[in-house]
Every structure is written in C-alpha cells, then in structure tokens.
N, C-alpha and C positions, 0 to 999 in steps of 0.2 A: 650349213654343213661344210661347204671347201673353206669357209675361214676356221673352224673346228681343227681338221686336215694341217689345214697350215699352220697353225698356232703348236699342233702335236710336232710335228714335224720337226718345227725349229727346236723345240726344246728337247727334241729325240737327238738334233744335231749337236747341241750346244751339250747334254748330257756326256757323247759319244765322244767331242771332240777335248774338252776340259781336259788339260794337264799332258796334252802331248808331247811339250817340249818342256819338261820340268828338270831341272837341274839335282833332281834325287830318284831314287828309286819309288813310284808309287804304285799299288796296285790297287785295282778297281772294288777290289772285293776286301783281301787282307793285304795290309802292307808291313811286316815286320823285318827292316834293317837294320844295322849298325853303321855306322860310316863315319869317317877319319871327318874334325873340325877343323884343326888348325896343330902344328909342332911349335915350337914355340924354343926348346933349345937341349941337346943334345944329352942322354945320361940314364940312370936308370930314374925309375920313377919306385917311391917306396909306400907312397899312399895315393888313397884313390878316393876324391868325394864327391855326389852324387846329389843332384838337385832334379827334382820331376816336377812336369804339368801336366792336366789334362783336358782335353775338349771333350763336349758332347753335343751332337747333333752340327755338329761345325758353328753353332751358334752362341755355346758357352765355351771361355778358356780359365782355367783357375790352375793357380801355382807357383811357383818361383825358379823358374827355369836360365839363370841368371849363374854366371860363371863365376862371379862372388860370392854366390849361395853354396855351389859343389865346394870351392875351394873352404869358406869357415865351417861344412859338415864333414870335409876330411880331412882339416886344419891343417891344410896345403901354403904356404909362403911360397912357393916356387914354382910352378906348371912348365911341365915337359910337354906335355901334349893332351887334345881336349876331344873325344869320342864321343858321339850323338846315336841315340838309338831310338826307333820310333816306332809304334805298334798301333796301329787304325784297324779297326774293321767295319765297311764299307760307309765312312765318316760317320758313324754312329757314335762312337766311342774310340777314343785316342789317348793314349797315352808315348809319354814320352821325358825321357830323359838323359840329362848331360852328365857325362861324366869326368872329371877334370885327374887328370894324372900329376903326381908330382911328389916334392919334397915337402 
C-alpha cells in the first residue's frame, strides 16, 4: 500500500510540475496563442502563407509545419516576418500553425 502512495505521489508531482519553465505560453487545460517567430527584414508584407501540423494524444504528429511549406502556399520569395500559432486542448488534440509573411 505505501509503495502504491509513493508511486501516485511521484506522478501527481511530475504531472504538476511538467512545463513550468517553458519558453511559450502553455496552458494546462487549453492553450491557444499566437506569438512573433523571427523579423527577418524591414517593409510591408503583401502575402501571407500558411503551413499546419497536428498532434494527437502527444503521441502522434502529422503535417508539414516547415517554413518552405508556408512560403510555396503563399508563394512568398521574400519573408518579412514569421508568426506561430498554437491551439492544444489538454494535449489531447493540437493543432498548430505557421504563418510566413512576405513578398
């Protein structure tokens, strides 16, 4: 029974503790941001192309989330700057996609 205890416990910790110093926004339940990737060079941006992936169960990832993917679907030659957006509900289901701005 106290190794039961202990065995819960740790994984009640490790549950609890997971992704406290993460370098993005994550929320435990839903997590949907946007957030700046990279600028890359000064001007307007006149197209916008768009590559997605998705996970499910954190176990599967399928897609092409690949910053040569955004730019040949909004047949971008030049990138101004590159936006990340990402939609999890409680890592069940994930989706996510880049967005490449440019000429």
């Amino acid at each position: 029974m106290l190794k039961t205890v202990k065995v819960i416990g740790i994984a009640a910790a490790a549950f609890l503790l997971q992704g406290c110093a993460t370098s993005v926004p994550v929320g435990g339940i839903l997590t949907d941001v946007q957030l700046p990737v990279s600028v890359t060079s000064n001007g307007n941006a006149t197209k916008v192309g768009v590559a997605h992936c998705e996970s499910f169960l954190g176990l599967l990832a399928t897609g092409d989330c690949s910053i040569e993917a955004a730019k040949k679907q909004g047949g971008i030659t030049e990138v101004t700057h590159i936006d990340w957006k990402a939609n999890n509900i409680l890592g069940v289901i994930g989706k996510y996609e880049l967005q490449v701005h440019g000429r």
